[in-house]
HTML snippet that shows the backbone in 3Dmol.js (N, CA, C, O; Angstrom):
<script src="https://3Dmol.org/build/3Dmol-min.js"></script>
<div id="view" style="width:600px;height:400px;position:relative"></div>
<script>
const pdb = `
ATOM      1  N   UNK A   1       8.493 -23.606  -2.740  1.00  0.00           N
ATOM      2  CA  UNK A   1       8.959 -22.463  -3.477  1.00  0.00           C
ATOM      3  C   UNK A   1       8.153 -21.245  -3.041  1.00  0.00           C
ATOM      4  O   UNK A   1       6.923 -21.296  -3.003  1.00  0.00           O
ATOM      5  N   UNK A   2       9.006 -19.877  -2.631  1.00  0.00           N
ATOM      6  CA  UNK A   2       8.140 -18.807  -2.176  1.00  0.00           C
ATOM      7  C   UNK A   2       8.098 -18.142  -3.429  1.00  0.00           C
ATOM      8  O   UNK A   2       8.951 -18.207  -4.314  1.00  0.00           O
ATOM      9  N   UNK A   3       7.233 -17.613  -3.433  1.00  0.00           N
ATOM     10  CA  UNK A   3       6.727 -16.573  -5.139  1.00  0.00           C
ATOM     11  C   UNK A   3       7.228 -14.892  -4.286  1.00  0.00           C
ATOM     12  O   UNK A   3       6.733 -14.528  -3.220  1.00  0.00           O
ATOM     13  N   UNK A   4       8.191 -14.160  -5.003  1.00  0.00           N
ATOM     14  CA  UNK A   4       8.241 -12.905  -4.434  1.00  0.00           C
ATOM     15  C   UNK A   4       8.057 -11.737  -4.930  1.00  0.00           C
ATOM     16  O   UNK A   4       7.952 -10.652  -4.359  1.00  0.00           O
ATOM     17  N   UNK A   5       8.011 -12.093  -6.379  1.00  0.00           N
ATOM     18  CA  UNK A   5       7.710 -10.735  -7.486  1.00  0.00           C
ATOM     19  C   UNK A   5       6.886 -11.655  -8.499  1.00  0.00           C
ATOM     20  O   UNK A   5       7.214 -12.834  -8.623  1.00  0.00           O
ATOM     21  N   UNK A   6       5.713 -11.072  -9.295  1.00  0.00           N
ATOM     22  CA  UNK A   6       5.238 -11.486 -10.018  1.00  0.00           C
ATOM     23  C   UNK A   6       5.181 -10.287 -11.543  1.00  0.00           C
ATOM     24  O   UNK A   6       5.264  -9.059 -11.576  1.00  0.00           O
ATOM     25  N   UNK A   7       5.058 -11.009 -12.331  1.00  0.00           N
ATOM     26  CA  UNK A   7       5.003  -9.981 -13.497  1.00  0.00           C
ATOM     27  C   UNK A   7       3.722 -10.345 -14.926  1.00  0.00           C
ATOM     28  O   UNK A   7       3.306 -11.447 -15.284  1.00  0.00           O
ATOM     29  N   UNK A   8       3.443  -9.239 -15.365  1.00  0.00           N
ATOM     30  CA  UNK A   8       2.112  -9.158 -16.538  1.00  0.00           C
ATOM     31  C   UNK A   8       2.548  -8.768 -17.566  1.00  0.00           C
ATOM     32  O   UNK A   8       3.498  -8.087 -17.181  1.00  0.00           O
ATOM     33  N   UNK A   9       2.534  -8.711 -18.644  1.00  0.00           N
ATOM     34  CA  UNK A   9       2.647  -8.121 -19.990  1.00  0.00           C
ATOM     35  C   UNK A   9       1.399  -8.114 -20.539  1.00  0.00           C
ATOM     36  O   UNK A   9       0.617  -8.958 -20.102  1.00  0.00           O
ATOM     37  N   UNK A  10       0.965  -7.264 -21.508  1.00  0.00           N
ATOM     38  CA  UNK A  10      -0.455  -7.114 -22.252  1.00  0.00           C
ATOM     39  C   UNK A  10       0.110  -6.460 -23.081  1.00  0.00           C
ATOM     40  O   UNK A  10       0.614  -5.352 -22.902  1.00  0.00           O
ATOM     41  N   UNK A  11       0.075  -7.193 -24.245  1.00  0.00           N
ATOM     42  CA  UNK A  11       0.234  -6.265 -25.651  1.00  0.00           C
ATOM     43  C   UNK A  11      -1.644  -6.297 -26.318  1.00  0.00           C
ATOM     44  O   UNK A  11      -2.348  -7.283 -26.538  1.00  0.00           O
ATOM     45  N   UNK A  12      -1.972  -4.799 -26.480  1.00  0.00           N
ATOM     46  CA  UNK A  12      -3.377  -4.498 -27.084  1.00  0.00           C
ATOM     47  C   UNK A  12      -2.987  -4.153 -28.750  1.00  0.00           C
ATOM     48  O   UNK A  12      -2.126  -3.432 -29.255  1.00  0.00           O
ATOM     49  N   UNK A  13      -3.525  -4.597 -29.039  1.00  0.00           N
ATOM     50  CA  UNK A  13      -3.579  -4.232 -30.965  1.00  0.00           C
ATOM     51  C   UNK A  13      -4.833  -3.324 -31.218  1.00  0.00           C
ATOM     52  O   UNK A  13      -6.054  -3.478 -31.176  1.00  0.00           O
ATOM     53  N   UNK A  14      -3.782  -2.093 -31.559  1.00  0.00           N
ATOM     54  CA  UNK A  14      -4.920  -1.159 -32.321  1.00  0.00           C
ATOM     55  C   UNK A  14      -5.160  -1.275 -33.364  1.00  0.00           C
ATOM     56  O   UNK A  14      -5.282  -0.169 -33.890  1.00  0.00           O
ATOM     57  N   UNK A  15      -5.303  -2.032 -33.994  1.00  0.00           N
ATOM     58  CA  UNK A  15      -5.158  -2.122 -35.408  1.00  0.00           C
ATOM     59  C   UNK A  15      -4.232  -1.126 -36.399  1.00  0.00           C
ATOM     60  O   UNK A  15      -3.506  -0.248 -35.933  1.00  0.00           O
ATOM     61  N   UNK A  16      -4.355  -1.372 -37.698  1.00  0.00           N
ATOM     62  CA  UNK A  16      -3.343  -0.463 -38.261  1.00  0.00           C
ATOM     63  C   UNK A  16      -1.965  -1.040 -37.751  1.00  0.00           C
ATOM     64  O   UNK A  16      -1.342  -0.431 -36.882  1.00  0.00           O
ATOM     65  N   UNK A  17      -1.653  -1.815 -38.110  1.00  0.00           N
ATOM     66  CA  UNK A  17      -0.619  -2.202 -37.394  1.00  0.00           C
ATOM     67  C   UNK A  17       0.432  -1.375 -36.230  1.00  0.00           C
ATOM     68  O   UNK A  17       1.651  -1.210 -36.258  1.00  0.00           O
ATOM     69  N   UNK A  18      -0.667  -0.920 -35.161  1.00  0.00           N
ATOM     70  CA  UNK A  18      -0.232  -0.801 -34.350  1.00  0.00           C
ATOM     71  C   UNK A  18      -0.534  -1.447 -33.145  1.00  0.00           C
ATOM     72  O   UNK A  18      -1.308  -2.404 -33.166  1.00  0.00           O
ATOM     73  N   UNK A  19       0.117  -0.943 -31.780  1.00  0.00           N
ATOM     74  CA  UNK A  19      -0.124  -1.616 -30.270  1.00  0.00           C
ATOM     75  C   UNK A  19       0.532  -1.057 -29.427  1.00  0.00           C
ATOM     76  O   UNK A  19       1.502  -0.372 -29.753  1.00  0.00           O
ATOM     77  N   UNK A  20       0.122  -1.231 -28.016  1.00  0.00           N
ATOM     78  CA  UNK A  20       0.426  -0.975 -26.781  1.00  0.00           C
ATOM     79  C   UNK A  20       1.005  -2.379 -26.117  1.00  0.00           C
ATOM     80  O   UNK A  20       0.678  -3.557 -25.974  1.00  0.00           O
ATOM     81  N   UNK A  21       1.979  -1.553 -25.838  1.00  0.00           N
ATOM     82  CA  UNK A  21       2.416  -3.264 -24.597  1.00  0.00           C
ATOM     83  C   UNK A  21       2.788  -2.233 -23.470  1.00  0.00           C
ATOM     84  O   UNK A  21       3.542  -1.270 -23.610  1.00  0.00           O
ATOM     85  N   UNK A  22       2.113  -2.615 -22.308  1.00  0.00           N
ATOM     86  CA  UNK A  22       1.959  -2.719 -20.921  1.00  0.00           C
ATOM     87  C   UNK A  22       2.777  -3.718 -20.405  1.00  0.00           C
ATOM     88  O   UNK A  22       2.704  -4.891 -20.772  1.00  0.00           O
ATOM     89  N   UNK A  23       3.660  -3.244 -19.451  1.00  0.00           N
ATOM     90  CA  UNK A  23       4.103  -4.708 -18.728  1.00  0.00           C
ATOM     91  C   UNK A  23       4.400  -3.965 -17.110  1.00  0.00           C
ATOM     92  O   UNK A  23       5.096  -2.959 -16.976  1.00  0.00           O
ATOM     93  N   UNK A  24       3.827  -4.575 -16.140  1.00  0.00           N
ATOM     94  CA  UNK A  24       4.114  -4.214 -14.609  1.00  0.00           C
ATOM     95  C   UNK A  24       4.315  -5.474 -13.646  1.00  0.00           C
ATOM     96  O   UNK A  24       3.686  -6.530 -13.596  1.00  0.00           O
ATOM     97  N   UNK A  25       5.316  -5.050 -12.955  1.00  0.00           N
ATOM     98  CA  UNK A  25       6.143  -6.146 -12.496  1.00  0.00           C
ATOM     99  C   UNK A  25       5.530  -5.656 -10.907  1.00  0.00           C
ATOM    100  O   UNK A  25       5.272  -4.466 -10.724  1.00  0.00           O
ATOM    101  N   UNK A  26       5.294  -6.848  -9.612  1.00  0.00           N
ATOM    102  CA  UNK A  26       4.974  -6.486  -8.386  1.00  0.00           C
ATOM    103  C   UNK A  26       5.779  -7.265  -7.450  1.00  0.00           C
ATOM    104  O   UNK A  26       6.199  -8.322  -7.921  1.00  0.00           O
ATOM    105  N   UNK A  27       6.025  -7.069  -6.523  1.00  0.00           N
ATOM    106  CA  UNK A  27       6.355  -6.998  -5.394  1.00  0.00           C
ATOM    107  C   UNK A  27       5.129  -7.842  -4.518  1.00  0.00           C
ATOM    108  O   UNK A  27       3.959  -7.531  -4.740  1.00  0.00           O
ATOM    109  N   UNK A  28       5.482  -9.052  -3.393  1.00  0.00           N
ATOM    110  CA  UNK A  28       4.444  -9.744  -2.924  1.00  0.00           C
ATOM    111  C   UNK A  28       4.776 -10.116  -1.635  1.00  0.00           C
ATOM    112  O   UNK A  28       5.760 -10.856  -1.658  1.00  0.00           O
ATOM    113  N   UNK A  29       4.408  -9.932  -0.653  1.00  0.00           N
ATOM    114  CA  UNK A  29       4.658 -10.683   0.680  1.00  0.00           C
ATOM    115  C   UNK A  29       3.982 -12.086   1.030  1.00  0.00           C
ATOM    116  O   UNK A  29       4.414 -13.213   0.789  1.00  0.00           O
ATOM    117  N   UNK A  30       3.038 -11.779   1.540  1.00  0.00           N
ATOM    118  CA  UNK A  30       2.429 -13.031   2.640  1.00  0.00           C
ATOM    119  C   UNK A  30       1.267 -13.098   1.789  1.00  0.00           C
ATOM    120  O   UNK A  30       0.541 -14.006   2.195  1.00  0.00           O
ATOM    121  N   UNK A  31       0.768 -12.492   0.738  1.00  0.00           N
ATOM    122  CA  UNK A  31      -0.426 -12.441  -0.103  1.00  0.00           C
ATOM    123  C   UNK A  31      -0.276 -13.965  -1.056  1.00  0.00           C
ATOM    124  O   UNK A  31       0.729 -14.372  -1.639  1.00  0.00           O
ATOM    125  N   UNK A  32      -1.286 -14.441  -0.992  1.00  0.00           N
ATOM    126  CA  UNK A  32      -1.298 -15.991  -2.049  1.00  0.00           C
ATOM    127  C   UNK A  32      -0.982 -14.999  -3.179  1.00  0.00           C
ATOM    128  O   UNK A  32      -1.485 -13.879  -3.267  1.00  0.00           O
ATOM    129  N   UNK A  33       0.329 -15.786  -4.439  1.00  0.00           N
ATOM    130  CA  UNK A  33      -0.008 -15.537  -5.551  1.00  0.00           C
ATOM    131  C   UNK A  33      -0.336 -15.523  -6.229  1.00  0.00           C
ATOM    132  O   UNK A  33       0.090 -14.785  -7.117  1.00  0.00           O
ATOM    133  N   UNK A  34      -1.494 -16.413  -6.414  1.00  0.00           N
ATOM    134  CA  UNK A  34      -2.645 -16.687  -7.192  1.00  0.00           C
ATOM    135  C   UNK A  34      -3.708 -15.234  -7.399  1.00  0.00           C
ATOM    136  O   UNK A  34      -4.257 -14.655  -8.336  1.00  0.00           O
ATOM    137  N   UNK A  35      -3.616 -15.113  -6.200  1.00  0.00           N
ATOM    138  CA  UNK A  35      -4.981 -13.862  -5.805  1.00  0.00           C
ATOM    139  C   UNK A  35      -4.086 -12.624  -6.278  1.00  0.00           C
ATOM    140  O   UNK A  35      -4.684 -11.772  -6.936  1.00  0.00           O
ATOM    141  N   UNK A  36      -2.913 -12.447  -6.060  1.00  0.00           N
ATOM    142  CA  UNK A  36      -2.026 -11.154  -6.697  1.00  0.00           C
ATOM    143  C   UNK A  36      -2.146 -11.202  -7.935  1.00  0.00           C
ATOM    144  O   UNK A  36      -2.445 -10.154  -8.508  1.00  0.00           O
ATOM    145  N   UNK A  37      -1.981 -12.235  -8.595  1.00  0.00           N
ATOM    146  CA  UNK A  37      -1.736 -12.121 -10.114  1.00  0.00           C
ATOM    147  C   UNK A  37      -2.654 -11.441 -10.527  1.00  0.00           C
ATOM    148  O   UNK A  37      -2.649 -10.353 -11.104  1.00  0.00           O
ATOM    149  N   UNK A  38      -3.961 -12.512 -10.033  1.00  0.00           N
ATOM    150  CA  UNK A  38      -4.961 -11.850 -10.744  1.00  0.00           C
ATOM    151  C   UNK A  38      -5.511 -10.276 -10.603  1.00  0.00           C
ATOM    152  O   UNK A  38      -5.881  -9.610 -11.569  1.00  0.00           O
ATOM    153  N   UNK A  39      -5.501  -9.965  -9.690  1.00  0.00           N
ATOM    154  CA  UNK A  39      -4.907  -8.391  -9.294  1.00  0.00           C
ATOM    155  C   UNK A  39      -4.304  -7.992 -10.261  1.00  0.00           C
ATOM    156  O   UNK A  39      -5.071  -7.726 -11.187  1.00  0.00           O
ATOM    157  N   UNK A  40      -3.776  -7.908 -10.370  1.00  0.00           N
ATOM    158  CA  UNK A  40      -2.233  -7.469 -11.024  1.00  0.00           C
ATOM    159  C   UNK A  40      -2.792  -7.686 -12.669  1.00  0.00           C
ATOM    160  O   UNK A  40      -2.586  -6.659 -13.316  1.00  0.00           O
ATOM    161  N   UNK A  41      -3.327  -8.581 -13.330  1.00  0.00           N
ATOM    162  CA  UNK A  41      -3.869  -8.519 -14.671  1.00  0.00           C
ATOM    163  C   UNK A  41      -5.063  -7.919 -14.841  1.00  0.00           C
ATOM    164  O   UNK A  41      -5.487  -7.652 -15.965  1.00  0.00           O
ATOM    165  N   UNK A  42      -5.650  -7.678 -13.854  1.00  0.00           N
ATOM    166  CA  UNK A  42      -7.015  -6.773 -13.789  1.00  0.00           C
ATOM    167  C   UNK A  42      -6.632  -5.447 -13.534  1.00  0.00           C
ATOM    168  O   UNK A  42      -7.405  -4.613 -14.006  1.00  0.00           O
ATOM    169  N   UNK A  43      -5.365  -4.879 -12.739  1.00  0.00           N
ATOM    170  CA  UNK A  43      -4.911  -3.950 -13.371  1.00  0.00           C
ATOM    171  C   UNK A  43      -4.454  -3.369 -14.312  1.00  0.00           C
ATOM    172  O   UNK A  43      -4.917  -2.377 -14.876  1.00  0.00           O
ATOM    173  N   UNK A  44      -3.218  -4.128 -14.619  1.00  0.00           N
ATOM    174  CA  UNK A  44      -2.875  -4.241 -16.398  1.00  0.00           C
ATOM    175  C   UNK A  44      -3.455  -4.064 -17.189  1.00  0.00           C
ATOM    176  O   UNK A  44      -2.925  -3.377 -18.062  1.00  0.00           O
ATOM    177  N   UNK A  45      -4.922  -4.543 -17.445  1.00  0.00           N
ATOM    178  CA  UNK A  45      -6.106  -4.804 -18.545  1.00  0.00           C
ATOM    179  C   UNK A  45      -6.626  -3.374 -18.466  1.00  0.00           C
ATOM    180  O   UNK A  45      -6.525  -2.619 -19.434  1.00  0.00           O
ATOM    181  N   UNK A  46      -7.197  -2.992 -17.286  1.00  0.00           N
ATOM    182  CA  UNK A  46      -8.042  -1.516 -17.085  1.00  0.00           C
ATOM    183  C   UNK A  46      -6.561  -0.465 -17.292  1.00  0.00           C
ATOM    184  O   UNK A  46      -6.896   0.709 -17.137  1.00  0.00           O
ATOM    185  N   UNK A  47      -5.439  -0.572 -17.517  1.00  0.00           N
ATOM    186  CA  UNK A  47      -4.486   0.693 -17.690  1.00  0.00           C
ATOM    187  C   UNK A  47      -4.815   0.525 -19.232  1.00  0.00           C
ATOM    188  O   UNK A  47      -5.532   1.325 -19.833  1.00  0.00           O
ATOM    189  N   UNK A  48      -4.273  -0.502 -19.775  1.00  0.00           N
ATOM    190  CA  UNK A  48      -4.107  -0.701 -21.099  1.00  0.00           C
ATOM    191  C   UNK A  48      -5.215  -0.333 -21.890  1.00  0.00           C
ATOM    192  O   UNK A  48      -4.982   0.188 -22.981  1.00  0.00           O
ATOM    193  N   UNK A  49      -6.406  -0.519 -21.520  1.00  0.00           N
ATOM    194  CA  UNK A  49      -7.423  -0.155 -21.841  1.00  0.00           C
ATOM    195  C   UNK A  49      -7.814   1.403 -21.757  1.00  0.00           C
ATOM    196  O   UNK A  49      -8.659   1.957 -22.459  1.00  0.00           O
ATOM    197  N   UNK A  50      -7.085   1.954 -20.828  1.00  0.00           N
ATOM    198  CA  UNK A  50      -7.384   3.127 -20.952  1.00  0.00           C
ATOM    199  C   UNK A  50      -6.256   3.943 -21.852  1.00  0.00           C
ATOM    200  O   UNK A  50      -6.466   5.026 -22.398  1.00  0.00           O
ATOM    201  N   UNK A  51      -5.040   3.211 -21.893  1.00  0.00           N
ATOM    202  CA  UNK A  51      -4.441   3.809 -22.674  1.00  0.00           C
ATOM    203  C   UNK A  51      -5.083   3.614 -24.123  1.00  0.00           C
ATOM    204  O   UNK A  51      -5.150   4.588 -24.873  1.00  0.00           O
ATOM    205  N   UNK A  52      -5.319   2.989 -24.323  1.00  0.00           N
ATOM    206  CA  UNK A  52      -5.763   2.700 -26.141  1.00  0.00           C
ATOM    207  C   UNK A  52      -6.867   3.220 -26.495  1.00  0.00           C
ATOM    208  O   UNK A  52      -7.266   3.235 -27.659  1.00  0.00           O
ATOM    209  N   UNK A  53      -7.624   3.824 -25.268  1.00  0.00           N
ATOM    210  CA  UNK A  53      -9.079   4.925 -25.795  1.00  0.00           C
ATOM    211  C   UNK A  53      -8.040   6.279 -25.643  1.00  0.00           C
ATOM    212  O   UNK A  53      -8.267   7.232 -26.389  1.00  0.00           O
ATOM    213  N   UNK A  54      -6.842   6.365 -24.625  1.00  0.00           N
ATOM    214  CA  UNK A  54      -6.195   7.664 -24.872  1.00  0.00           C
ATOM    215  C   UNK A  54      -5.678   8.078 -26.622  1.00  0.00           C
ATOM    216  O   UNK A  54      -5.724   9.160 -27.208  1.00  0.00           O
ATOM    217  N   UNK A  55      -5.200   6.723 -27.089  1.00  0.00           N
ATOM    218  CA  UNK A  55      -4.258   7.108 -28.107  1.00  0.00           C
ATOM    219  C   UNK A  55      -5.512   6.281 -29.700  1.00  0.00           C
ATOM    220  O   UNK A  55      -5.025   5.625 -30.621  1.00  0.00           O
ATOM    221  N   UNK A  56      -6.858   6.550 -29.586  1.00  0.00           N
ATOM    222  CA  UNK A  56      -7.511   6.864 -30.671  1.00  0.00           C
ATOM    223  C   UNK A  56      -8.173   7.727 -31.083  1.00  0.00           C
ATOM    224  O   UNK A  56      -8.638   7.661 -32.221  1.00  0.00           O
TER     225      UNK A  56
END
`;
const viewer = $3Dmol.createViewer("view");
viewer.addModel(pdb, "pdb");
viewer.setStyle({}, {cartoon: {color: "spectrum"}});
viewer.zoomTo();
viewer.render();
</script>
């Protein structure tokens, strides 16, 4: 099986019953997808994160 797009979701809870959901979908060639993902959630994490110091 070839892996050709991979995808993340991160929902952050601000409390107050609120949250951010992040979700980014990628695109992958010849790169292991193992090593993309994790990419790819270490991006996710540092956006999301910056969004939720934007919006307190």
């Amino acid at each position: 099986m070839k892996v050709k797009t991979i995808t993340y979701k991160r929902i952050f809870n601000l409390g107050n019953y609120e949250s951010i959901h992040l979700e980014w979908t990628a695109e992958i060639n010849d790169e292991d997808p193992l090593i993309a993902a994790s990419e790819l959630m270490q991006f996710v994490e540092t956006k999301v994160r910056e969004l939720s110091r934007a919006n307190t």
